[in-house]
MARRO-764276 format. One record per residue: residue number from 1; residue in one letter; chain; x, y, z of N, C-alpha, C, O in turn. Coordinates in pm, whole numbers, plus 50000, padded with zeros to 5 digits. Example, Ala and Ser with C-alpha at 12.3 -4.5 7.8 and 13.67 -1.06 7.14 Angstrom:
@nr=1 | rest=A | kette=A | nx=51319 | ny=49431 | nz=50780 | cax=51230 | cay=49550 | caz=50780 | cx=51320 | cy=49670 | cz=50780 | ox=51424 | oy=49668 | oz=50846
@nr=2 | rest=S | kette=A | nx=51285 | ny=49775 | nz=50708 | cax=51367 | cay=49894 | caz=50714 | cx=51290 | cy=50003 | cz=50787 | ox=51341 | oy=50114 | oz=50804
//
This chain:
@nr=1 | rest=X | kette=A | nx=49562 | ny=48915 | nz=53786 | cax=49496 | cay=48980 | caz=53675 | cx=49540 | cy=48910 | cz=53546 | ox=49658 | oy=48922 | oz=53515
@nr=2 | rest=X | kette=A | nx=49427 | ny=48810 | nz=53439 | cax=49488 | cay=48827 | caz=53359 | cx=49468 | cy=48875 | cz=53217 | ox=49357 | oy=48925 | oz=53199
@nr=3 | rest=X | kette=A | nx=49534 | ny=48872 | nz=53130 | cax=49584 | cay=48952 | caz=52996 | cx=49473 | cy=48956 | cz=52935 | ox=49401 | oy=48862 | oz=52969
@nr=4 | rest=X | kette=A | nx=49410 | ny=49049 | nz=52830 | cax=49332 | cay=48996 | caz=52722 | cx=49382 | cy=48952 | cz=52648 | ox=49488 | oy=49007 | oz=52618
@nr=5 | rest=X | kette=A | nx=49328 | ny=48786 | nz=52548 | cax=49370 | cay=48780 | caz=52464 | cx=49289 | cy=48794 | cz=52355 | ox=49168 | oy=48774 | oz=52346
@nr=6 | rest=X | kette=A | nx=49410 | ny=48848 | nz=52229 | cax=49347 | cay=48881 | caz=52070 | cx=49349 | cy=48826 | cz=52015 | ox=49447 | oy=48752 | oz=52017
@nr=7 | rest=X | kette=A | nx=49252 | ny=48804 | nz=51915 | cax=49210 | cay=48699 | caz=51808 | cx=49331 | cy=48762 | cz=51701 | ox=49377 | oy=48875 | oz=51690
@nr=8 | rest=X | kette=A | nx=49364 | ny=48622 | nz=51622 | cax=49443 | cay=48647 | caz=51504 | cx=49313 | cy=48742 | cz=51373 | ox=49198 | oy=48703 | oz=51351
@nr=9 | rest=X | kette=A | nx=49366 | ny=48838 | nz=51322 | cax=49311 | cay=48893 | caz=51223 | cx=49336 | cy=48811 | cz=51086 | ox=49452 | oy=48785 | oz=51052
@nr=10 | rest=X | kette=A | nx=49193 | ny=48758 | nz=50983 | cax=49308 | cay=48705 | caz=50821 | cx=49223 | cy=48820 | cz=50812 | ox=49128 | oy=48872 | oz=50871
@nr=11 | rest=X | kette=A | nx=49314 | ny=48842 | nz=50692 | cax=49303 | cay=48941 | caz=50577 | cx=49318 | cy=48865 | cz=50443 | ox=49427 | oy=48832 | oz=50397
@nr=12 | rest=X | kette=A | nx=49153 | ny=48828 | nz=50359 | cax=49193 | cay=48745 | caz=50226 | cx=49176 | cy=48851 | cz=50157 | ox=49151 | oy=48968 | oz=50187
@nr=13 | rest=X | kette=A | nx=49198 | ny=48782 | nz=50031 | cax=49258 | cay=48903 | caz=49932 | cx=49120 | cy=48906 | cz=49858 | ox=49051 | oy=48809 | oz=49825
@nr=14 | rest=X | kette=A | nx=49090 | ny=49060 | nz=49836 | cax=48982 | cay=49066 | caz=49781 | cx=48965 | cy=49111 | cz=49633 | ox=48959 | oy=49230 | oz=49603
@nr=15 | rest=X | kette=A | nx=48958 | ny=49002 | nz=49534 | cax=48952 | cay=48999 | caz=49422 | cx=48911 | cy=49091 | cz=49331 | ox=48963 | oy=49137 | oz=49229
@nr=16 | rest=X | kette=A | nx=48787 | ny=49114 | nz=49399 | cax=48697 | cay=49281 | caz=49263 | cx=48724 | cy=49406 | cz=49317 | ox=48641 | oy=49498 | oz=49318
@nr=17 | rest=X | kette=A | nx=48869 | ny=49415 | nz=49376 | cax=48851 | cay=49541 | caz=49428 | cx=48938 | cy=49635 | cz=49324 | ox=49049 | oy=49602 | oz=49282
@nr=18 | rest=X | kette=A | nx=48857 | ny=49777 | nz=49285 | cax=48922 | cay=49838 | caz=49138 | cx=48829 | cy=49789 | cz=49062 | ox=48844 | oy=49871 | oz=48971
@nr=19 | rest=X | kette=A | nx=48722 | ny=49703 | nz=49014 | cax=48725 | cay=49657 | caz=48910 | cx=48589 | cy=49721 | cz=48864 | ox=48505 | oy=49668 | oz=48791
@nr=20 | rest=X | kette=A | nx=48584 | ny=49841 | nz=48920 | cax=48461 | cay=49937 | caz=48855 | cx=48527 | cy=50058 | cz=48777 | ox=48593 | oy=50138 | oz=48843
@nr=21 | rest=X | kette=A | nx=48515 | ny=50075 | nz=48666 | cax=48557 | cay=50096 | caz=48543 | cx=48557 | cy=50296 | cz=48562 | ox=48633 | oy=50364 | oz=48494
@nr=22 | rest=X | kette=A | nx=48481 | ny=50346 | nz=48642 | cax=48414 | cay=50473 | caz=48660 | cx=48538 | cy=50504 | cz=48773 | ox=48561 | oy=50625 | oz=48763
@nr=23 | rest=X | kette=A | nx=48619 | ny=50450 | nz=48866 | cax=48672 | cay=50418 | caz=48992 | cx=48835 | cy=50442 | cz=48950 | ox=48888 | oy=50342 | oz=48901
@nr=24 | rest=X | kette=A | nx=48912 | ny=50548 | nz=48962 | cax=49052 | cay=50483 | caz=48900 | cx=49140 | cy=50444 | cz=48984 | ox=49246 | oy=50398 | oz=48944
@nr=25 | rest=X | kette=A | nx=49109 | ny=50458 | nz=49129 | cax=49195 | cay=50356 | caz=49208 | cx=49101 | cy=50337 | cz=49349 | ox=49005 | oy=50404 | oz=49387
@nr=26 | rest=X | kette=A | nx=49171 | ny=50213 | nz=49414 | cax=48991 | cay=50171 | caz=49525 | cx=49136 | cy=50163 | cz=49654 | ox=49257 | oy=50173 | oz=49636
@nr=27 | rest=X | kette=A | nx=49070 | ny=50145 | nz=49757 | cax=49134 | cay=50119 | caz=49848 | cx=49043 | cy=50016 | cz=49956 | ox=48925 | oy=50037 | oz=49983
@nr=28 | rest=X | kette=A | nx=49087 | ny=49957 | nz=49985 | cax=48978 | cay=49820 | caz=50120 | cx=49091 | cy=49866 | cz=50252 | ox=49203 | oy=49814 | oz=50249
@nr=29 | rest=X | kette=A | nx=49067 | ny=49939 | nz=50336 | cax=49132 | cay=49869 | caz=50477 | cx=49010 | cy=49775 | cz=50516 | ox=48887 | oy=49779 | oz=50510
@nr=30 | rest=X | kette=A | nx=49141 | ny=49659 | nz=50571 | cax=49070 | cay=49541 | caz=50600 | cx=49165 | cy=49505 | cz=50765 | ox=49171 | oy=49391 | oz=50811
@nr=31 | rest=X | kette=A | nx=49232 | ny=49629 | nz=50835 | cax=49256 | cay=49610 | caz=50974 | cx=49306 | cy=49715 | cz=50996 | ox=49377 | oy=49771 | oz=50912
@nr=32 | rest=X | kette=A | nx=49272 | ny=49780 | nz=51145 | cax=49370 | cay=49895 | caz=51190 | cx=49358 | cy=49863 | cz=51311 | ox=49254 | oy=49826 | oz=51365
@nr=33 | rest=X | kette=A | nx=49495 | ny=49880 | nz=51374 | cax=49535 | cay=49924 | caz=51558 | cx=49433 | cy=49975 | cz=51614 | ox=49374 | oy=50053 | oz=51539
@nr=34 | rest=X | kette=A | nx=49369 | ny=49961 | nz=51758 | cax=49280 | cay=50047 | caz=51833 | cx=49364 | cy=50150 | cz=51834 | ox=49288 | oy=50233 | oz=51884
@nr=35 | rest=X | kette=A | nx=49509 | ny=50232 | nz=51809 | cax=49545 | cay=50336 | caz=51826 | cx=49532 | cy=50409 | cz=51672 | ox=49527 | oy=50531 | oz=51663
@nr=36 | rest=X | kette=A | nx=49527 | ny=50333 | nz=51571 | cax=49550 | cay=50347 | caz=51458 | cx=49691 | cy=50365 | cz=51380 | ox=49688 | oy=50399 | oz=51262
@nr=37 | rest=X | kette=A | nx=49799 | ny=50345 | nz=51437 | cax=49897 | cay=50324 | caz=51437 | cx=49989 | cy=50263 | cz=51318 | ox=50095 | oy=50289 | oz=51262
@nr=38 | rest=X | kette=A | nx=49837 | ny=50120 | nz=51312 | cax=49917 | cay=50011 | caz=51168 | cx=49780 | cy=49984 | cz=51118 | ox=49671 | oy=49985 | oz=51175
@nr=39 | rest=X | kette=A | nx=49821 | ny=49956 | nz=50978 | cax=49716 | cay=49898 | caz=50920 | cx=49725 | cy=49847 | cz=50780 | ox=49827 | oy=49841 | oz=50712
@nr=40 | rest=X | kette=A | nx=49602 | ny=49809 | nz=50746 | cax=49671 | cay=49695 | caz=50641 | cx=49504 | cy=49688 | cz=50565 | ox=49393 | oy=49686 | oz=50618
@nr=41 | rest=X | kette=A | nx=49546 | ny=49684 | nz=50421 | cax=49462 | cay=49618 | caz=50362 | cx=49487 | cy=49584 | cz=50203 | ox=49592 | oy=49525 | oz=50177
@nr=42 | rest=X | kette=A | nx=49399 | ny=49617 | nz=50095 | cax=49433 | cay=49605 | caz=49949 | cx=49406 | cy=49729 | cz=49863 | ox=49304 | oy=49797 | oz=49879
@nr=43 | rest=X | kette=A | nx=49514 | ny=49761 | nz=49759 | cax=49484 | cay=49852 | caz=49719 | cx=49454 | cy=49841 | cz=49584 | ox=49484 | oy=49725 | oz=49557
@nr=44 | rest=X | kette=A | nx=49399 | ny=49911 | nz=49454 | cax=49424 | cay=49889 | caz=49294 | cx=49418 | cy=50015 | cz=49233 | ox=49351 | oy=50100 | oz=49291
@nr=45 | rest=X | kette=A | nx=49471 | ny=50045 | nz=49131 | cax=49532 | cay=50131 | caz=49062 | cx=49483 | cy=50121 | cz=48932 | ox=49496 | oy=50010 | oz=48880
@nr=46 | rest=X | kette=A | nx=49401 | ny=50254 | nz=48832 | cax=49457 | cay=50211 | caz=48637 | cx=49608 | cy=50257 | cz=48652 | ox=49670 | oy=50265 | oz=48758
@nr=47 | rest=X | kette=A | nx=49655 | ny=50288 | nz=48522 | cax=49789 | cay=50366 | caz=48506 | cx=49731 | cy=50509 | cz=48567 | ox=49615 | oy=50549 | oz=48571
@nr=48 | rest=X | kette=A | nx=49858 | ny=50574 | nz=48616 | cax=49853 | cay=50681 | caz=48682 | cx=49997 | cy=50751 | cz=48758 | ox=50093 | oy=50698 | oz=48813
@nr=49 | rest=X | kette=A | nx=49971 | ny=50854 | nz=48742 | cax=50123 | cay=50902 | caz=48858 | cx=50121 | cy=51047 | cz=48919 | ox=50093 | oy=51156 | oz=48870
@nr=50 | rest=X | kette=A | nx=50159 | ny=51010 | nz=49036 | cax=50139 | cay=51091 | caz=49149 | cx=50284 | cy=51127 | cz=49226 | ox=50383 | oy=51055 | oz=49237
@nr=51 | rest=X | kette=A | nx=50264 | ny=51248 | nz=49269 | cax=50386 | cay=51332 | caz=49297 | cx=50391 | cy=51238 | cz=49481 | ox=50277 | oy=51238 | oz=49528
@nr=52 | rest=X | kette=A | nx=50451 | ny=51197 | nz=49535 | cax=50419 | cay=51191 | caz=49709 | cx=50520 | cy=51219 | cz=49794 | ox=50625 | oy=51270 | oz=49755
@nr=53 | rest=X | kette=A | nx=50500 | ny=51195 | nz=49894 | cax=50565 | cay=51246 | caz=50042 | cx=50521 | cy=51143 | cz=50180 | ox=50417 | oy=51137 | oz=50244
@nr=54 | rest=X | kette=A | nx=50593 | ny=51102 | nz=50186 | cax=50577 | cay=50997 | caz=50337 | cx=50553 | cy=51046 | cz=50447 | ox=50638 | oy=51128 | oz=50481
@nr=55 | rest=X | kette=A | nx=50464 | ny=51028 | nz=50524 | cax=50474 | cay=51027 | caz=50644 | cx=50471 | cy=50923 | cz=50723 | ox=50498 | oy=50957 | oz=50838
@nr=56 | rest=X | kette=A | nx=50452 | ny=50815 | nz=50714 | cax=50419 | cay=50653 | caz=50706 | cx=50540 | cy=50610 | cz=50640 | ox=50619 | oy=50664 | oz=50563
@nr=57 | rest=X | kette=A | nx=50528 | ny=50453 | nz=50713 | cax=50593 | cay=50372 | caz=50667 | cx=50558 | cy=50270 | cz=50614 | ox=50565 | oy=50180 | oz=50698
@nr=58 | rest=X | kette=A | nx=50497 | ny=50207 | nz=50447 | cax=50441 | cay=50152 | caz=50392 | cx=50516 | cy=50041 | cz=50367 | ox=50636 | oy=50061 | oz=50345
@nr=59 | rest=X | kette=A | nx=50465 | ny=49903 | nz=50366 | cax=50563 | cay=49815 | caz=50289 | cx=50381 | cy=49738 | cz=50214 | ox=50270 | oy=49699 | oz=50249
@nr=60 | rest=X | kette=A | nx=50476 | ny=49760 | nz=50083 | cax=50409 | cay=49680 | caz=49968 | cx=50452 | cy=49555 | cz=49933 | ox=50568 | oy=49516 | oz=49950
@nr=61 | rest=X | kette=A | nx=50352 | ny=49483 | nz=49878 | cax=50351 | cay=49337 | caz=49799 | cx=50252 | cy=49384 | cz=49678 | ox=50132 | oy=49404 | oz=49696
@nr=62 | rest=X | kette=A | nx=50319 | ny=49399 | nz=49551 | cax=50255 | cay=49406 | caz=49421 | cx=50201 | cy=49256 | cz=49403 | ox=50278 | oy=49161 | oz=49418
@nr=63 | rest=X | kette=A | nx=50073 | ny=49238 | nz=49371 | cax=49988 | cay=49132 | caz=49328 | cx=49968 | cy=49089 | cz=49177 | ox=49967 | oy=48976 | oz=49130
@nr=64 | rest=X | kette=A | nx=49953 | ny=49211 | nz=49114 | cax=49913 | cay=49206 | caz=49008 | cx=49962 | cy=49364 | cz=48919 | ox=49934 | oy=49473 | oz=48969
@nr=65 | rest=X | kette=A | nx=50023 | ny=49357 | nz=48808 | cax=50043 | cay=49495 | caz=48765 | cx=50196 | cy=49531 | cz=48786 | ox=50268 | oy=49466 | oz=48863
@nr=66 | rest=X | kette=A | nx=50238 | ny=49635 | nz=48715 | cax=50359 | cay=49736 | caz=48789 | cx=50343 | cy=49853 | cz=48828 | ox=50241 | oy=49909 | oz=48788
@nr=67 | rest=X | kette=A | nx=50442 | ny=49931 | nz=48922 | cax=50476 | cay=50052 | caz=48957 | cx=50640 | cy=50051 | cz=48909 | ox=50720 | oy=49965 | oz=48870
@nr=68 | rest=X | kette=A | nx=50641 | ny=50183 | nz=48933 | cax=50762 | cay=50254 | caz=48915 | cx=50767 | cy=50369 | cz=49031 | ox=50709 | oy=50478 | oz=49034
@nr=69 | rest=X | kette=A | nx=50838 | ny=50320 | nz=49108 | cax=50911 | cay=50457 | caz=49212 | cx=51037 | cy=50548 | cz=49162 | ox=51144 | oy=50499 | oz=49125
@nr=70 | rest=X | kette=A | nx=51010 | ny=50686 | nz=49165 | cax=51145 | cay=50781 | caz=49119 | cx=51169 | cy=50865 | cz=49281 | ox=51116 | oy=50962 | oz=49335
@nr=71 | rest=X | kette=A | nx=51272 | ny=50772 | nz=49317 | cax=51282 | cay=50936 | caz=49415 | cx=51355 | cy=51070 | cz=49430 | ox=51430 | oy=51099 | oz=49337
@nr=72 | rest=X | kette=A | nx=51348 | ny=51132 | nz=49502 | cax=51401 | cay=51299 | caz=49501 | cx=51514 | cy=51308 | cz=49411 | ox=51522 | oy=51389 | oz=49319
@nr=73 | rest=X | kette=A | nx=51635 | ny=51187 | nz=49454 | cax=51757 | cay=51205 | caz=49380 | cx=51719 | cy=51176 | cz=49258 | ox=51717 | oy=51283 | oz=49198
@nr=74 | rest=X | kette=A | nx=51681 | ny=51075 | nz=49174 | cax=51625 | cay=51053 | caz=49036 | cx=51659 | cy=50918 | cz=49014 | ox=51691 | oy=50879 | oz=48902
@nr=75 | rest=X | kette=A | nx=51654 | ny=50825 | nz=49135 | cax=51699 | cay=50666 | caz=49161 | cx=51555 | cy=50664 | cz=49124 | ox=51481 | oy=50758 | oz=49151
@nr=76 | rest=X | kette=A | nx=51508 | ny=50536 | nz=49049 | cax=51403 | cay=50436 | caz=48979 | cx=51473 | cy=50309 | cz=49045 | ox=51581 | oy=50256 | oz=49071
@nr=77 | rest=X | kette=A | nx=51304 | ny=50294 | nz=49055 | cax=51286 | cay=50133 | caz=49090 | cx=51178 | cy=50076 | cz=49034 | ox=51066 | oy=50128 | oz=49041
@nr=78 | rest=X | kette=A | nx=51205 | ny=49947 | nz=48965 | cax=51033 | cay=49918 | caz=48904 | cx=51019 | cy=49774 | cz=48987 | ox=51112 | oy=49703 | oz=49026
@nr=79 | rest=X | kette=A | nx=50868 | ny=49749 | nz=49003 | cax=50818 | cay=49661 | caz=49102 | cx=50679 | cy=49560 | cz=48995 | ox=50599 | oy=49623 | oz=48926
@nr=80 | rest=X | kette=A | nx=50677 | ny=49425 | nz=49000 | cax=50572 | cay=49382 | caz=48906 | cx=50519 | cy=49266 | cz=49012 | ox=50587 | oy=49240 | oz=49112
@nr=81 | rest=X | kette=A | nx=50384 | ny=49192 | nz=48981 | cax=50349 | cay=49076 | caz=49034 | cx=50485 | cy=49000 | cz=49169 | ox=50601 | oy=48969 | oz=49140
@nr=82 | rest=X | kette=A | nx=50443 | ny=48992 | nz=49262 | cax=50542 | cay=48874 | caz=49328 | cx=50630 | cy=48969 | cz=49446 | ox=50653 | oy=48938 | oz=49563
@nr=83 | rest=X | kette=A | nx=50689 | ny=49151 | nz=49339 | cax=50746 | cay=49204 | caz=49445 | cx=50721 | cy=49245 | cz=49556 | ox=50603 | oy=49253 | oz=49588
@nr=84 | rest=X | kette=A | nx=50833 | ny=49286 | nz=49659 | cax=50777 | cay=49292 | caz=49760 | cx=50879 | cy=49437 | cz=49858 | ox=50996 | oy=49400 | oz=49867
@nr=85 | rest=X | kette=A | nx=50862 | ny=49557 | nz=49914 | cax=50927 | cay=49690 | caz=49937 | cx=50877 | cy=49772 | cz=49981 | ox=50760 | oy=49792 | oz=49951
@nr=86 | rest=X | kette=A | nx=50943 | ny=49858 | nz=50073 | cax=50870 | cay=49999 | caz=50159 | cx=50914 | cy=50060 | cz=50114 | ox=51012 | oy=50045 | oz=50042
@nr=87 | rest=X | kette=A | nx=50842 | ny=50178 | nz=50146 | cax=50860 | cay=50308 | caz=50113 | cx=50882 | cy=50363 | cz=50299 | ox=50791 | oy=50343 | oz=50379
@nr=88 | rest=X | kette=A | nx=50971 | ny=50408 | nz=50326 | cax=51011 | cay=50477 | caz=50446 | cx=50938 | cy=50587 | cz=50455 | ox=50911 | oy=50648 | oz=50352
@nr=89 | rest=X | kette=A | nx=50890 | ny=50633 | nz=50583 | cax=50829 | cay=50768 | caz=50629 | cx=50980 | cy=50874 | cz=50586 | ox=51100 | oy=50850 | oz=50599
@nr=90 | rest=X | kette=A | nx=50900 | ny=51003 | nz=50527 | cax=51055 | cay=51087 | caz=50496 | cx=51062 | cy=51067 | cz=50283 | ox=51112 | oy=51152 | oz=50209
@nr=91 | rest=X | kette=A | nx=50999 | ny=50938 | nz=50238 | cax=51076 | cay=50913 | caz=50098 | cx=50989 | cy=51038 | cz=50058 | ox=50892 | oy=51072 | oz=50125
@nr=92 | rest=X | kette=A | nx=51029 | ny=51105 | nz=49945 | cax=50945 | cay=51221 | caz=49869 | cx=50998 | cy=51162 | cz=49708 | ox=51111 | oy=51125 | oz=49677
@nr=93 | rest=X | kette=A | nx=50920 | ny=51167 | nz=49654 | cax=50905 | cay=51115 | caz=49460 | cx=50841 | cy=51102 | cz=49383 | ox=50810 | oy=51221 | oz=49372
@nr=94 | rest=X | kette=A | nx=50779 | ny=51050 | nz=49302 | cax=50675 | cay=51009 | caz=49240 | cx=50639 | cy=50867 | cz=49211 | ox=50732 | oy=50813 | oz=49151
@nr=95 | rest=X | kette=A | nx=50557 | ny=50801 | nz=49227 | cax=50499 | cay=50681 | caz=49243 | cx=50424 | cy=50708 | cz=49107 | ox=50358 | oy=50806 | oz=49073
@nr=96 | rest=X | kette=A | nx=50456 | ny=50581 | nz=49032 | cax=50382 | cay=50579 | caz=48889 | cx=50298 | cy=50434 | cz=48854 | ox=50355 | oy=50325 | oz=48853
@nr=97 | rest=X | kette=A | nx=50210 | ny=50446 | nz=48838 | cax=50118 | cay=50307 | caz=48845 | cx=50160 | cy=50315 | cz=48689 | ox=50132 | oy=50424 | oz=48639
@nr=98 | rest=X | kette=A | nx=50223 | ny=50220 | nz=48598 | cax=50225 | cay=50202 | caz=48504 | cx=50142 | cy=50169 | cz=48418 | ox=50111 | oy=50236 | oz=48320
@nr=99 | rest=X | kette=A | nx=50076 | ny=50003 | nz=48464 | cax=49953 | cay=49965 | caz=48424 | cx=49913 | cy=49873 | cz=48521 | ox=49973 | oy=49794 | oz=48594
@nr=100 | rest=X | kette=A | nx=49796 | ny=49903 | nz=48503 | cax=49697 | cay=49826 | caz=48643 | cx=49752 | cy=49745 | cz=48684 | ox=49803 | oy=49643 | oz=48636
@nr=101 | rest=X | kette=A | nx=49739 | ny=49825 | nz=48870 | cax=49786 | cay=49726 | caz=48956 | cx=49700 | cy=49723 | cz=49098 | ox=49652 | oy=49824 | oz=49150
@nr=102 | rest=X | kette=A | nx=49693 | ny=49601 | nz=49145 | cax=49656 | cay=49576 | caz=49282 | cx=49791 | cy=49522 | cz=49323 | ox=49870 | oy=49450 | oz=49261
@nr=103 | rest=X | kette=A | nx=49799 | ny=49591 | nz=49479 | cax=49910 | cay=49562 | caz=49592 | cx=49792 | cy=49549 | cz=49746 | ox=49678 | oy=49592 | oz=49769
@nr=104 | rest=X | kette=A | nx=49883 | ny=49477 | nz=49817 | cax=49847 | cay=49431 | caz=49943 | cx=49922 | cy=49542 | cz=50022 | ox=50023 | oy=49569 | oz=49957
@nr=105 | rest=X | kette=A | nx=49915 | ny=49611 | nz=50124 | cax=49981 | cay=49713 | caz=50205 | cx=49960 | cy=49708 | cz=50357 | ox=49845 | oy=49701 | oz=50401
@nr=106 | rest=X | kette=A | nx=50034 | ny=49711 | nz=50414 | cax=50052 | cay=49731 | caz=50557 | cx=50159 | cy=49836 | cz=50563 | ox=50275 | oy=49838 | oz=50520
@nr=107 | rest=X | kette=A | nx=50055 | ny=49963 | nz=50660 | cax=50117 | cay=50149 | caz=50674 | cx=50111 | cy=50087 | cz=50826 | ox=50044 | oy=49997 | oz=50876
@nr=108 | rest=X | kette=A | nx=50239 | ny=50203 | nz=50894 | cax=50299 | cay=50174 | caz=51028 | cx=50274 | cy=50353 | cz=51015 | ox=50311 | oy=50414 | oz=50915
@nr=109 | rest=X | kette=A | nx=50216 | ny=50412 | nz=51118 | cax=50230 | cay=50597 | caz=51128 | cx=50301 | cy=50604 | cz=51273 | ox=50273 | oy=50535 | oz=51371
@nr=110 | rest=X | kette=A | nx=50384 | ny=50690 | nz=51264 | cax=50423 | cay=50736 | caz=51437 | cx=50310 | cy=50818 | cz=51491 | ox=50260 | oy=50916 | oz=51435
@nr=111 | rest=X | kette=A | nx=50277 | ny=50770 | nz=51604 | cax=50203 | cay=50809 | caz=51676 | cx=50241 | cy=50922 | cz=51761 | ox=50333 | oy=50895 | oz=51838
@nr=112 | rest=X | kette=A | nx=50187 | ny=51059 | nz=51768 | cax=50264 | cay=51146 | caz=51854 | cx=50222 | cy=51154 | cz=51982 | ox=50281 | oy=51226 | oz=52062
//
């Protein structure tokens, strides 16, 4: 018997995404697991901030723009163009889009 094999997935980066003015943040998945498990695509942001809670395990690459992460304890982290960091399933804080940003993301969910 043998194996299937899978094609490599690209994922290019998609330039106009966010860039409708009416829109204040866009999201592209551009791959998910047949289980749905992982996935990955681009995200963009105006300024903005949002209270959150993990259930996922996100790791970001900021493209363009900053954030600011505060979590539960009141630890800050700021992130601009180039960086690169997860957010663990479990983090609870607030995520603050400072000023417009697109990030690249790949989410990992436990599957029950």
């Amino acid at each position: 018997m043998s194996a299937t094999l899978q094609a490599v997935q690209s994922i290019r980066f998609v330039a106009n995404i966010g860039t409708d003015a009416d829109v204040p943040n866009a999201a592209r998945q551009m791959y998910q697991s047949s289980n749905g498990a992982f996935s990955a695509g681009f995200w963009s942001s105006e300024a903005a901030r949002h209270d959150i809670q993990y259930t996922m395990d996100e790791l970001c690459f900021i493209l363009e723009g900053q954030v600011r992460l505060t979590d539960a304890n009141g630890h800050v982290e700021s992130y601009g163009a180039g960086d690169v960091f997860l957010i663990p399933a479990g983090f609870t804080g607030v995520w603050e889009t400072v000023e417009p940003t697109k990030k690249f993301y790949a989410i990992h969910k436990t599957c029950a």
